[in-house]
C-alpha positions as CSV (number, residue, x, y, z in Angstrom):
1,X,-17.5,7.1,0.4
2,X,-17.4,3.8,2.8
3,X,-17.3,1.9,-0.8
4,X,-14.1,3.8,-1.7
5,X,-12.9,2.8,1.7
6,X,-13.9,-0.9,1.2
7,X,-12.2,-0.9,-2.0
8,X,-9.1,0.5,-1.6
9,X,-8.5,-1.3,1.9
10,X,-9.3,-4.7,-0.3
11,X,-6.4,-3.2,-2.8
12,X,-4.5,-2.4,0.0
13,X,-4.6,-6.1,1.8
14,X,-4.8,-8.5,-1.5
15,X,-1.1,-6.3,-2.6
16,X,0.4,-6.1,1.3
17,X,-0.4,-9.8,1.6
18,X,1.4,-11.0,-1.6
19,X,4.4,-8.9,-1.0
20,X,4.7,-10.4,2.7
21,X,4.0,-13.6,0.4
22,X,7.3,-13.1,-1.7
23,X,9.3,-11.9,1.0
24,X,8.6,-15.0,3.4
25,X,9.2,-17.5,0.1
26,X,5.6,-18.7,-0.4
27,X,5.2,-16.7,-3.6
28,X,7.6,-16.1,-6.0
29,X,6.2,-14.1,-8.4
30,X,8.3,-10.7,-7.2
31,X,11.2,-9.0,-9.1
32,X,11.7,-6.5,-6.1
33,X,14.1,-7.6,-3.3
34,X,13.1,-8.6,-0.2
35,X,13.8,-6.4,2.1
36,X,11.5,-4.0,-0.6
37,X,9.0,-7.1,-0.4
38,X,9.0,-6.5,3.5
39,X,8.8,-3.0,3.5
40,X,5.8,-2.4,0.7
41,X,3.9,-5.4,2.5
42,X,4.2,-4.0,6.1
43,X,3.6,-0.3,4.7
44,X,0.0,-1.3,2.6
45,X,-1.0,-4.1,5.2
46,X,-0.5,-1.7,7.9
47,X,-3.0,1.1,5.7
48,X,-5.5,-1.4,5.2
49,X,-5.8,-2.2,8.9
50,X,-5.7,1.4,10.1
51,X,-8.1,2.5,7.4
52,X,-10.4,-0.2,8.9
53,X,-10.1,0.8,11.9
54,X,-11.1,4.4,11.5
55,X,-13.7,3.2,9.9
56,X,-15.7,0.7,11.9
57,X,-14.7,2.6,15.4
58,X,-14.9,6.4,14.3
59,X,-17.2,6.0,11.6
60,X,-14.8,8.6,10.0
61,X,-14.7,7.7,6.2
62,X,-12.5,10.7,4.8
63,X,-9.7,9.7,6.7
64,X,-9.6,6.2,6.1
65,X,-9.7,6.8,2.7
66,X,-7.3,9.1,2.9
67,X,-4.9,6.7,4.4
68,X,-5.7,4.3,2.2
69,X,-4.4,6.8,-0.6
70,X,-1.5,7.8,1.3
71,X,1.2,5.1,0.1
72,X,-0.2,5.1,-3.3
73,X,-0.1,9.0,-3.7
74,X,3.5,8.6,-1.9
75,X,4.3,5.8,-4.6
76,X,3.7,8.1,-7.4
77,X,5.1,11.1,-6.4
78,X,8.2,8.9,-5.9
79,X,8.6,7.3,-8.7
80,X,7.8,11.1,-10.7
81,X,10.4,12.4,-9.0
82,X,13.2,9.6,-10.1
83,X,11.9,10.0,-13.5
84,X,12.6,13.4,-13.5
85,X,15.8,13.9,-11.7
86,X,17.1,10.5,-12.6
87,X,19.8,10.1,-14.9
88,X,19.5,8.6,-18.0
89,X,22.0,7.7,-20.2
């Protein structure tokens, strides 16, 4: 379980860090806005971090993988949810 942790947390970092890339003006390779940029940057840096921390000072896997899920699961049930209610014309 510790590799799921290592991965997603790597998944987690490489995406917060190019969105805090694109919002600061380093990048450019965004569509989004920034203020999106920020938020999606802060939101999966901030998993990464946490989930790394329950993990090296807890030694509790299962909940840093499932923070490291969390705004990915969040993410899809969000964008499911538009799909379906949004209106398309």
């Amino acid at each position: 379980m510790r590799y799921f942790v290592y991965l997603f947390s790597a998944i987690n970092l490489y995406a917060g860090t190019r969105f805090l890339l694109n919002a600061v003006g380093i990048l450019q390779t965004s569509k989004y806005s920034n203020g999106s940029n920020i938020f999606f940057g802060i939101v999966l840096f901030a998993a990464a971090v946490v989930a790394f921390v329950f993990l090296f000072t807890g030694k509790q896997a299962s909940a840093a993988l499932w923070i490291d899920i969390a705004p990915w699961a969040l993410t899809l049930v969000l964008l499911v949810g538009n799909m379906m209610l949004g209106d398309y014309k």
